[in-house]
C-alpha positions as a Markdown table, in Angstrom:
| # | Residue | x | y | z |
|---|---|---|---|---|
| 1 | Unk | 23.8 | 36.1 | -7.0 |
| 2 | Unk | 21.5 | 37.2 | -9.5 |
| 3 | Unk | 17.7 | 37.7 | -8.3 |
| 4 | Unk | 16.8 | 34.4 | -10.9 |
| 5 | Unk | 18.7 | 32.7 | -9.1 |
| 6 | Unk | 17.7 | 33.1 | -5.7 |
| 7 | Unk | 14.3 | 32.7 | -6.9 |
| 8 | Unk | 15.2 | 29.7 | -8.4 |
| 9 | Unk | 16.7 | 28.2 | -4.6 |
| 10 | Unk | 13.9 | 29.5 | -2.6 |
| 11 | Unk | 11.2 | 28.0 | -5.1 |
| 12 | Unk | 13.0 | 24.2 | -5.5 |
| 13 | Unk | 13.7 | 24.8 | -1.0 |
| 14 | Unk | 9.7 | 25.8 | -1.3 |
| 15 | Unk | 9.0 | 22.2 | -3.4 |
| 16 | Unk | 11.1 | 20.5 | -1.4 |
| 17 | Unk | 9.1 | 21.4 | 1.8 |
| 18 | Unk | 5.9 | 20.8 | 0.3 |
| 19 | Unk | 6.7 | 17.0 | -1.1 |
| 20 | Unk | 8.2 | 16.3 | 2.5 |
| 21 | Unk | 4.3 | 17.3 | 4.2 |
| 22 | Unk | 3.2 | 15.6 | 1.6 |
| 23 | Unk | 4.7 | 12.4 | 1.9 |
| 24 | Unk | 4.4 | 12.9 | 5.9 |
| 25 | Unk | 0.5 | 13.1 | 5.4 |
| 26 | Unk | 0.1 | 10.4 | 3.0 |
| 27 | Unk | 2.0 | 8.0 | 4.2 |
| 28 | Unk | 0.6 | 8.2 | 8.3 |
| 29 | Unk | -1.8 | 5.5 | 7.5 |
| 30 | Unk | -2.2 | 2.6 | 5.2 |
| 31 | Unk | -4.4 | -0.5 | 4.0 |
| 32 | Unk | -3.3 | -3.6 | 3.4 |
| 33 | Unk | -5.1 | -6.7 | 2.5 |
| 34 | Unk | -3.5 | -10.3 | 1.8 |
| 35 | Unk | -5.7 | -13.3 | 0.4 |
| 36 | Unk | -4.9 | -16.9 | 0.2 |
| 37 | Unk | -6.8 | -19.0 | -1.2 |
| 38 | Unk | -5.8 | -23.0 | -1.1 |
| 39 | Unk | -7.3 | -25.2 | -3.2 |
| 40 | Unk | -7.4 | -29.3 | -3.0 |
| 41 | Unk | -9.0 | -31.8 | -5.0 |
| 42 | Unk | -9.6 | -35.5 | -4.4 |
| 43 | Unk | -10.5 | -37.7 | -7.6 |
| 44 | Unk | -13.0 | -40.4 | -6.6 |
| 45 | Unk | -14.5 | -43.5 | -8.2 |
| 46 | Unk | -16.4 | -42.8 | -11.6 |
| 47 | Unk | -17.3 | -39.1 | -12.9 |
| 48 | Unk | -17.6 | -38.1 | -9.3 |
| 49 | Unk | -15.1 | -35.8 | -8.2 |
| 50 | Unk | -14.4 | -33.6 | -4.5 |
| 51 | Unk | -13.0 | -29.8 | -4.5 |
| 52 | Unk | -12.4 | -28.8 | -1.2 |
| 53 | Unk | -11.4 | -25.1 | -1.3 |
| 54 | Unk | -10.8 | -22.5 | 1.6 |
| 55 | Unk | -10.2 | -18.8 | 1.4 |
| 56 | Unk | -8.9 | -16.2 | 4.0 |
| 57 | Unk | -8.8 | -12.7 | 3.3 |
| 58 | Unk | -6.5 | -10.8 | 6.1 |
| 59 | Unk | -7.2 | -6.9 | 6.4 |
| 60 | Unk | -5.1 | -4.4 | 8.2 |
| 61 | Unk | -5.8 | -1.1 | 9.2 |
| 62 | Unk | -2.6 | 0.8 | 10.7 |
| 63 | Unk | -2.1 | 4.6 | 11.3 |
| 64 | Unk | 1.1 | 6.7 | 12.3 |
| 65 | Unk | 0.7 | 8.2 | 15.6 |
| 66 | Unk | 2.4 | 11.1 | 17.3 |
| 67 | Unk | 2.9 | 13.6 | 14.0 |
């Protein structure tokens, strides 16, 4: 093997190692929020109409332990 070459092996195994710690670090915790939102409406005599609407907004928080 030519010297390119095995600069070109340990370089990619180099990459290789630093996208694994980085995926390891950035994926150990996450966000996640979820909103529903339900709407209803009721039509009543005249121009006179009812909107009942309710919202929830769900957060989560998580985190990988043990690394």
């Amino acid at each position: 093997m030519s010297k390119q070459q095995i600069m070109k092996i340990v370089i990619s195994v180099l990459i290789a190692a630093l996208t694994a710690l980085g995926a390891a670090f950035g994926l150990s915790s996450c966000n996640v929020t979820r909103t529903i939102t339900t709407r209803s409406e009721a039509w009543q005599k005249g121009d006179t109409s009812v909107v009942i609407q309710t919202k929830t907004i769900e957060t989560y928080d998580a985190s990988k332990k043990g690394l």
